[in-house]
N, C-alpha and C positions, 0 to 999 in steps of 0.2 A: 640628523633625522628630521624629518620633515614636524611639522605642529598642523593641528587643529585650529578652524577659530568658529566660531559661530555667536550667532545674535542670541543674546538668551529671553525669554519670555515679556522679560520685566523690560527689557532696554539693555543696553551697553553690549559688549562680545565679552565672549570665554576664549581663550587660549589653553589648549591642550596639547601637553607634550607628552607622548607615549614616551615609555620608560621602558628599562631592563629592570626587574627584581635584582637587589644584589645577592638577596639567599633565597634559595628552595626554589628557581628556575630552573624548568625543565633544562637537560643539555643541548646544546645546540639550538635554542630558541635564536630566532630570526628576528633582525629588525623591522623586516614585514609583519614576522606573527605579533612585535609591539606595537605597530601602528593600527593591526585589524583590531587587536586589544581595545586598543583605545577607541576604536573608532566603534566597537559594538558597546562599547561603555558610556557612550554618547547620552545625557536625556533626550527623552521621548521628545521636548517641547522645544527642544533646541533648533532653528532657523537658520535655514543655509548654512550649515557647515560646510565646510572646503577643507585641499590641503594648503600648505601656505609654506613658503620656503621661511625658515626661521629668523632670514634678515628682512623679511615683511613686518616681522612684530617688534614692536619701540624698543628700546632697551632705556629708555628716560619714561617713567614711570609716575612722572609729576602729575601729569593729568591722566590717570590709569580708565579712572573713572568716568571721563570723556571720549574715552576711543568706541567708534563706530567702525562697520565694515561696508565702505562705498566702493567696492571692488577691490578694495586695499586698506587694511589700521591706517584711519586714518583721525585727529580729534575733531571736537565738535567745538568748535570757543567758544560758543553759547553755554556750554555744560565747561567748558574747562575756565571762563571769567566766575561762574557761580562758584566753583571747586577755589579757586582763588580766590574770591572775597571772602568765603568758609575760614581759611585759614587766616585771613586777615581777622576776624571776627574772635578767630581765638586770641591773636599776637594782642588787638585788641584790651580785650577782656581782663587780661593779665596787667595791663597800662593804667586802668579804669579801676582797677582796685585798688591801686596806689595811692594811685589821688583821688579816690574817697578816701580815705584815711587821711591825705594832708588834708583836704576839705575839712572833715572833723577838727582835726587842728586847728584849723585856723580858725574855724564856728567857734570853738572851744576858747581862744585868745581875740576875738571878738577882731579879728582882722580880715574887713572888709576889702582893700586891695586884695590880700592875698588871694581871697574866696574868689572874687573875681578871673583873677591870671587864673587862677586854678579851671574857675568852670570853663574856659576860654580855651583851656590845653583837650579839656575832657570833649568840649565839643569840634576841635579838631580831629581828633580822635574818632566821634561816631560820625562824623563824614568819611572817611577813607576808602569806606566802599566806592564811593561815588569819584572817586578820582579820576579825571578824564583821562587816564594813562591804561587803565583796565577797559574802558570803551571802546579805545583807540583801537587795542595791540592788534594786531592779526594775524601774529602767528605765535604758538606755543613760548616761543623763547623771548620773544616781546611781552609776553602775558607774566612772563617769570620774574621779570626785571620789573615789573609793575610794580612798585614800591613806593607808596603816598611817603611824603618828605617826612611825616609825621611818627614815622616809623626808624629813620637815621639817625642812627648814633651822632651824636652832637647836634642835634639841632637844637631851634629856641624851646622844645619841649621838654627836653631833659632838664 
């Protein structure tokens, strides 16, 4: 069955799939009568909708929140590098509160190397956004693979 897509107010597209009710559908309801369905259920503010054959729309979903409609889903890497350093900012975060806590430690046992390596990992760390690898990518699956070294299992930061 065919989909929906349209620009929604705010930015980004809607994808809409008409549907079958599994209960308390009329008999004999048509795949037509689901797609008129859907398509008079449309908002008001909704911007070029179209129909769209259903292998138009991604089925990799990583940048969802970047997809535009330039005559075809297609993303935007300017919104899918920001959606990407978003998630890096979480992975982050979770890194950065570790060692504060070894920092404390180490403030605590009055060991100045340590403090040191430590803030040295931490400011690796709030660099990553800035990794010339997420500048670079140019296309979605390059952007995925974007992964500052700072992030790899086994390196000097572990």
């Amino acid at each position: 069955m065919r989909k929906i897509i349209y620009t929604k107010a705010g930015g980004g597209i809607s994808v809409v799939t008409p549907v079958f009710n599994t209960f308390g559908e009329v008999k004999d309801f048509t795949e037509a009568q689901a797609e008129q369905r859907a398509w008079d259920k449309l908002p008001a503010d909704a911007v070029n909708p179209r129909w769209v054959d259903p292998i138009e729309v991604p089925t990799d979903r990583t940048f969802r929140n970047a997809w535009e409609d330039t005559g075809k889903v297609s993303i935007n890497m300017s919104k899918a590098r920001e959606i990407h350093k978003e998630r890096l900012r979480l992975i982050r975060a979770q890194l950065l509160s570790v060692l504060d806590v070894d920092y404390q430690r180490a403030d605590e046992q009055g060991n100045v190397a340590l403090k040191a390596h430590i803030a040295a990992k931490k400011q690796v760390l709030r660099d990553v956004t800035k990794h010339p690898s997420i500048a670079s990518a140019q296309t979605p699956d390059e952007l995925k693979v974007a992964i500052p070294d700072a992030f790899v299992i086994g390196n000097k930061l572990t």
